[in-house]
C-alpha positions in Angstrom: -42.9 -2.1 -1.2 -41.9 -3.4 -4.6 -38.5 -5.3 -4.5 -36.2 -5.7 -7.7 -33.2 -7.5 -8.4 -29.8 -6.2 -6.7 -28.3 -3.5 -9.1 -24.3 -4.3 -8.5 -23.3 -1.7 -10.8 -24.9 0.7 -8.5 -22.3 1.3 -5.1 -21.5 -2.4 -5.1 -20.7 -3.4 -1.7 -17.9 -6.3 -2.9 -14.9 -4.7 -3.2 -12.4 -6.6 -1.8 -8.7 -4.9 -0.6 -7.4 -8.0 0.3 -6.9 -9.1 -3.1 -5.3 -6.0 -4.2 -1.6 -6.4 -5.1 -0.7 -3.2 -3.5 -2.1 -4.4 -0.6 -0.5 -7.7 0.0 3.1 -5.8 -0.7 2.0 -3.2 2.5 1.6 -6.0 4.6 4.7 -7.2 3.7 6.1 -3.8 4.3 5.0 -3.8 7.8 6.3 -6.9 9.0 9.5 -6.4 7.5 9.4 -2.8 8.9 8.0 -4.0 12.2 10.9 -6.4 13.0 13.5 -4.3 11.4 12.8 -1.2 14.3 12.0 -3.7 16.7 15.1 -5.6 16.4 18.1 -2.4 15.3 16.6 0.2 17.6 17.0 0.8 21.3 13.6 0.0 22.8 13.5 3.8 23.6 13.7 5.3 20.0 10.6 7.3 19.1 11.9 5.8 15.6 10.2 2.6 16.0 6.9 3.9 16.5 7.4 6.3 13.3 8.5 4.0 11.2 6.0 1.4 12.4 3.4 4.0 11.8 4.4 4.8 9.0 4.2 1.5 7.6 0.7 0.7 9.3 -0.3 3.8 7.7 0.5 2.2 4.3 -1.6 -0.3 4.8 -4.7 0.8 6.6 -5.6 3.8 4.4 -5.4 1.1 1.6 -7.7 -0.3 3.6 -9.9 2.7 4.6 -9.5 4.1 1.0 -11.0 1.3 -0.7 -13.9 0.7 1.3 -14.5 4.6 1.8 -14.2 4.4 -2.4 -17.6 2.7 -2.3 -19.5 5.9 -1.7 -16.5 8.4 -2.2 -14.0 8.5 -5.1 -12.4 11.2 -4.0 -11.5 10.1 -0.5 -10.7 6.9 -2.0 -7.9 8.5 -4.2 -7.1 10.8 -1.1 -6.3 7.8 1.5 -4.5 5.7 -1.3 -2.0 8.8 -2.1 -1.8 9.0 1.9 -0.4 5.5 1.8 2.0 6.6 -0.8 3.1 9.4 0.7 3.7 7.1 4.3 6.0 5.1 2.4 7.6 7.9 1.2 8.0 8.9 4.8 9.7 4.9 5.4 11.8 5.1 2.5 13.6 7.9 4.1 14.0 6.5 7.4 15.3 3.4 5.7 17.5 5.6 3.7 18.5 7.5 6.9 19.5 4.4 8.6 22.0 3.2 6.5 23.8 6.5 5.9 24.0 7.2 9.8 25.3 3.8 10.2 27.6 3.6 7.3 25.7 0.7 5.2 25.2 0.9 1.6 22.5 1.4 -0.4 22.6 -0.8 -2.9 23.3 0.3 -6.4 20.3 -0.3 -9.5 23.0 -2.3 -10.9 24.4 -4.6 -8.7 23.3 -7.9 -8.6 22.1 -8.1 -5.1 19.7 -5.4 -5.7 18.5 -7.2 -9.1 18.1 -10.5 -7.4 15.9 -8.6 -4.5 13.8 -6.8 -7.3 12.9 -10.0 -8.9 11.8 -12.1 -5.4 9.7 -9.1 -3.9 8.3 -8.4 -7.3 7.2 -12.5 -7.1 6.5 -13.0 -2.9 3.4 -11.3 -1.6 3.8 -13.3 1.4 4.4 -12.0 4.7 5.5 -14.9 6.0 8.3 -15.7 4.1 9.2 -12.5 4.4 9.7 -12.7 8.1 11.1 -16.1 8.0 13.8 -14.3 5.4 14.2 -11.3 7.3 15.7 -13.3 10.7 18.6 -14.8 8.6 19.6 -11.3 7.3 21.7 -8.3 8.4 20.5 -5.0 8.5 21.9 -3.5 5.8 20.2 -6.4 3.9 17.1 -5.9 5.6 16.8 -2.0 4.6 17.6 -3.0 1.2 15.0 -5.3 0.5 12.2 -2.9 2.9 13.5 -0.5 0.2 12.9 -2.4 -2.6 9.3 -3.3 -1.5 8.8 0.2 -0.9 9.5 1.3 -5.0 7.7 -1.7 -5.9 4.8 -0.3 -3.4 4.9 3.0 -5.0 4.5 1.5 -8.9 1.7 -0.4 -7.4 -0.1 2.8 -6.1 0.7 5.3 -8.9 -1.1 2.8 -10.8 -4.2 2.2 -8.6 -4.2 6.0 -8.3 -4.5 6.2 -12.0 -7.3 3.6 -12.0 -9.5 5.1 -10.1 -8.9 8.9 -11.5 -10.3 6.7 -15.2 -12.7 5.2 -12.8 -14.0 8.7 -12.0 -14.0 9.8 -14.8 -15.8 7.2 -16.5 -18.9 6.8 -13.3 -18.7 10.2 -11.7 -19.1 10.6 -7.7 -22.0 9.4 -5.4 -24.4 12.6 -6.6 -24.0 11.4 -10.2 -24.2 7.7 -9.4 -27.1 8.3 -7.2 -28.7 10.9 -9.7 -28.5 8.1 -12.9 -29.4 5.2 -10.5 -32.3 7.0 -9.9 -33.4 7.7 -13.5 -33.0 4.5 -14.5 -35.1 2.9 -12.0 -38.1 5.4 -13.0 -37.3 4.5 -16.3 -36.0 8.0 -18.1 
């Protein structure tokens, strides 16, 4: 059996989630999410498995859908808007949270909110995060979770529209596997 040289334009095998922006912010996410319903729910709220969940959820299928992308385009773009629409699902729950317990949502203006927007936009870091998190109360802690969330959702709008041009420029496994397989014969 003739062997050639690896084709890494065909399926390549290195993609790598773990250096994906979006990514590193969903881990945040779930930590900060993980203490938050940990710590400000009674240890017998079916919320702190949803909102855990949820936030897991945003991770893995970043996880799932970029691996999975390797052979399937489509249920890469499928998982990755399933992690979008988790966070969507977090976002309200945060939101919820501080209505019910009379906190405030910080306004787009104020300068708490524009002072979170810049640090989560510049720490992908889960541990400082966490380390943050401890010092903080809850209605700061919702605000920030919140914060990381719309950041989140920039993040995957964006890697959604990457891979629709990434589609549309490759095709899906029949045609990858279809050209692959002219080229090698030479047509």
């Amino acid at each position: 059996m003739p062997t050639s040289p690896q084709d890494d334009s065909f399926l390549p095998q290195n993609k790598n989630y773990e250096s994906l922006k979006a990514y590193k912010k969903a881990e945040c996410i779930y930590d900060v999410t993980y203490y938050f319903a940990h710590k400000y729910y009674r240890y017998d709220d079916r919320t702190i498995d949803q909102m855990v969940q949820a936030a897991r959820s945003g991770k893995q299928n970043l996880i799932e859908g970029n691996i999975d992308g390797i052979t399937s385009t489509e249920m890469e773009m499928k998982l990755t808007n399933v992690n979008r629409a988790s966070l969507h699902e977090l976002l309200a729950d945060y939101k919820d949270y501080l209505r019910v317990h009379h906190l405030k949502l910080w306004p787009l203006n104020d300068s708490r909110t524009m002072q979170c927007r810049e640090f989560c936009k510049n720490c992908d870091d889960p541990e400082v995060f966490s380390a943050k998190i401890e010092q903080r109360c809850p209605e700061t802690i919702c605000n920030i979770a919140i914060t990381l969330i719309y950041q989140e959702d920039v993040l995957i709008k964006g890697l959604i529209e990457w891979q629709k041009r990434h589609f549309k420029e490759n095709g899906g496994i029949k045609e990858q596997l279809y050209n692959a397989r002219r080229n090698h014969r030479g047509y």
